[in-house]
C-alpha positions in Angstrom: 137.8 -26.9 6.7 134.4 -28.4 8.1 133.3 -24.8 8.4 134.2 -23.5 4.3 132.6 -26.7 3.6 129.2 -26.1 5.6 129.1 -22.4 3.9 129.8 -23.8 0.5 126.5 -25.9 1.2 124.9 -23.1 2.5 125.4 -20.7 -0.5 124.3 -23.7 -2.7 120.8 -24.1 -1.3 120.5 -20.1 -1.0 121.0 -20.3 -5.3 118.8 -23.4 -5.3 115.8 -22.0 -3.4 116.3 -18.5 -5.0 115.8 -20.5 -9.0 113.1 -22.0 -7.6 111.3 -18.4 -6.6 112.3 -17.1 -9.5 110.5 -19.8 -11.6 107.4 -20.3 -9.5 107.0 -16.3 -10.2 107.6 -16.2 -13.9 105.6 -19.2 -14.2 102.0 -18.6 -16.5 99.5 -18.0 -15.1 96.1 -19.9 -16.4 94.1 -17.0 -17.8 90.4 -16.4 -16.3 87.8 -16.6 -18.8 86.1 -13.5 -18.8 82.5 -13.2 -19.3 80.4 -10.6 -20.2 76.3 -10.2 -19.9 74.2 -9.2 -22.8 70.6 -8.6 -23.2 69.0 -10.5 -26.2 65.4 -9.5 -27.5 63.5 -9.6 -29.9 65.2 -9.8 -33.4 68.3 -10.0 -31.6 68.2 -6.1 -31.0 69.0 -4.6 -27.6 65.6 -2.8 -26.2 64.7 0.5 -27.2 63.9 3.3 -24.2 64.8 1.0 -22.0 65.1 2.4 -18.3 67.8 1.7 -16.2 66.2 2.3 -12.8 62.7 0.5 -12.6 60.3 2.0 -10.6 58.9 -0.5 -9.0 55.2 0.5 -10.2 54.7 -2.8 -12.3 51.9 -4.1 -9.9 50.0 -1.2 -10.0 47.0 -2.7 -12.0 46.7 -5.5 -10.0 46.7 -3.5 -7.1 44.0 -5.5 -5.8 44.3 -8.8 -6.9 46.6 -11.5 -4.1 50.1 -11.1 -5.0 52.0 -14.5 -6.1 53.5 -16.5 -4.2 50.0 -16.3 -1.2 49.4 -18.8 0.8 46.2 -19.6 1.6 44.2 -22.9 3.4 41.8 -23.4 0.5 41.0 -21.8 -3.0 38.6 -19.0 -3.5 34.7 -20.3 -3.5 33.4 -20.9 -7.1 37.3 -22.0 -8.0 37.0 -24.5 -10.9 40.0 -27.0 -11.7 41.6 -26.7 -14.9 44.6 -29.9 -16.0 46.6 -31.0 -18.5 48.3 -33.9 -18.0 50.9 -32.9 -15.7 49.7 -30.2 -13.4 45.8 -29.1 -11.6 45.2 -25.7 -11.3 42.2 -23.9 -9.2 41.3 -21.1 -11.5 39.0 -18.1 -10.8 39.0 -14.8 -12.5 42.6 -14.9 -13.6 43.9 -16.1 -11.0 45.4 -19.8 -10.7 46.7 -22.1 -7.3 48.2 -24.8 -7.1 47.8 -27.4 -4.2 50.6 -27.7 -1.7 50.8 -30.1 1.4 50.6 -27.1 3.7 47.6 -25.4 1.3 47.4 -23.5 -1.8 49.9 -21.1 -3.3 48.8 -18.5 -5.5 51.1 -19.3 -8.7 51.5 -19.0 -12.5 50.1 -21.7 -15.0 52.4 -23.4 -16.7 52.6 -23.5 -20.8 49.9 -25.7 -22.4 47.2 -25.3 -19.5 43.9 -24.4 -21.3 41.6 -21.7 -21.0 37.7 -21.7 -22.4 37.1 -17.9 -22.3 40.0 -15.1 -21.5 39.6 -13.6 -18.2 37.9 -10.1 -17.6 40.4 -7.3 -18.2 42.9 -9.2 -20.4 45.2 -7.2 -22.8 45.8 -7.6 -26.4 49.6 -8.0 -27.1 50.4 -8.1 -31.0 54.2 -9.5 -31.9 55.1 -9.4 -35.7 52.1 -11.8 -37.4 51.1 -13.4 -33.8 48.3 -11.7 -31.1 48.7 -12.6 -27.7 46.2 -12.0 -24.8 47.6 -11.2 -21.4 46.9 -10.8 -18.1 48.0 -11.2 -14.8 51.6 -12.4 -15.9 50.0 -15.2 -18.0 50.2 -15.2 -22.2 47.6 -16.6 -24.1 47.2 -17.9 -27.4 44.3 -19.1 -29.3 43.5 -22.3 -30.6 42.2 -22.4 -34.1 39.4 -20.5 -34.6 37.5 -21.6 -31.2 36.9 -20.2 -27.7 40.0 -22.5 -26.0 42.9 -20.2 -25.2 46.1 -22.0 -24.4 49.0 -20.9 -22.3 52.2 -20.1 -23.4 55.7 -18.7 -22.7 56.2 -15.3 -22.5 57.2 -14.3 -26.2 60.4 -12.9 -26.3 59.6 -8.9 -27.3 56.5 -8.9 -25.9 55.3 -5.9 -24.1 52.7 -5.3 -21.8 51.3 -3.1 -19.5 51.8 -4.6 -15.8 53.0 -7.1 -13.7 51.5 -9.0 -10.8 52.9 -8.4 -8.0 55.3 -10.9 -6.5 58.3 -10.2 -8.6 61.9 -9.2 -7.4 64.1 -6.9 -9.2 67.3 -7.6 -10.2 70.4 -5.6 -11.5 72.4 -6.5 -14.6 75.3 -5.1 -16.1 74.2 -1.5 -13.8 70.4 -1.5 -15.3 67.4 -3.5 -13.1 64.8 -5.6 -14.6 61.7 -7.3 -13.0 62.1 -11.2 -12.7 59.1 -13.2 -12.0 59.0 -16.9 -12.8 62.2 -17.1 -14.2 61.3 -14.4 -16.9 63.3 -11.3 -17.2 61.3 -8.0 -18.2 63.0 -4.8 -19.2 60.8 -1.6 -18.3 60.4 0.4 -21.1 58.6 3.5 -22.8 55.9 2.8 -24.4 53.6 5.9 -25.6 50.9 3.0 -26.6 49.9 2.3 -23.2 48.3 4.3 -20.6 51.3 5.6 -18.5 53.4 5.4 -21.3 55.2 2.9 -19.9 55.7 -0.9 -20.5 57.1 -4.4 -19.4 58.8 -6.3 -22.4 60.1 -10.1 -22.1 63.5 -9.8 -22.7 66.5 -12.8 -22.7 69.3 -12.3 -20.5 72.4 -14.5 -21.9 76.1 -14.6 -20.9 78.5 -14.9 -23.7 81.9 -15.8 -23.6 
């Protein structure tokens, strides 16, 4: 009797734990959102002749010149200091540091620094009704009708003809891009400049 009884339990909780199974594998899973990387530039058009391999060549102009990032124990002689009301620069030929506690890095100004005078070598980079001057990774805009340049972000669109060196390259959706200061910039053909090839600002965005 105690026997039928203790399989009669036995067979019960067998069922139970078998509904349960059942349940916990039919139950809904919650769906991943997926998301999905798209390249954003001007006028909201993907880039034209853009590569998907870089190679690596960006620098090439500024062969010469210290690469970003340097570290160095004081700022080149001659070096004058150029503010605004947030941030001191050393400036000298195009090239800006910045003070740290263990010396000065070689960096990039940040927008609304001022310029009198555009450094030797700069580029003109025209963008619908605006004109840019570039150099070294830096955009520059003119103020008014004077000799002040100020700097600015890099215009989505804009295309130029090198780099300074110092930038990584990173891979997005299976094409690479140079990155340098948090700015993205697709390499491109570009029969205007002298390799025929070019560096436009683009916007990487992930939409949902």
């Amino acid at each position: 009797m105690h026997m039928k009884r203790y399989k009669i339990i036995f067979t019960y909780f067998l069922f139970l734990a078998a509904m349960i199974t059942h349940a916990q594998t039919n139950k809904p899973q919650p769906s991943k959102k997926s998301t999905k990387t798209i390249i954003k530039a001007h006028r909201g058009t993907i880039v034209p002749d853009i590569r998907d391999k870089v190679n690596r060549q960006a620098h090439v102009k500024y062969a010469g010149l210290p690469r970003l990032g340097l570290e160095t124990v004081a700022p080149p002689a001659g070096a004058i200091v150029i503010s605004d009301s947030t941030h001191s620069y050393y400036y000298k030929a195009g090239i800006y540091y910045i003070q740290r506690p263990a010396g000065f890095v070689v960096s990039l100004p940040a927008p609304g620094i001022r310029l009198k005078g555009l450094p030797i070598g700069y580029r003109l980079v025209p963008l619908g009704q605006k004109l840019y001057f570039y150099y070294y990774g830096v955009f520059y805009a003119q103020v008014e009708n004077s000799d002040n340049y100020q700097v600015v972000e890099p215009p989505e669109g804009a295309v130029t003809d090198a780099l300074p060196d110092g930038y990584v390259i990173k891979k997005v959706d299976n094409t690479e891009y140079y990155f340098i200061n948090g700015v993205y910039y697709a390499e491109v053909g570009a029969p205007a400049m002298e390799n025929k090839t070019g560096y436009e600002v683009v916007t990487i965005i992930e939409a949902y």
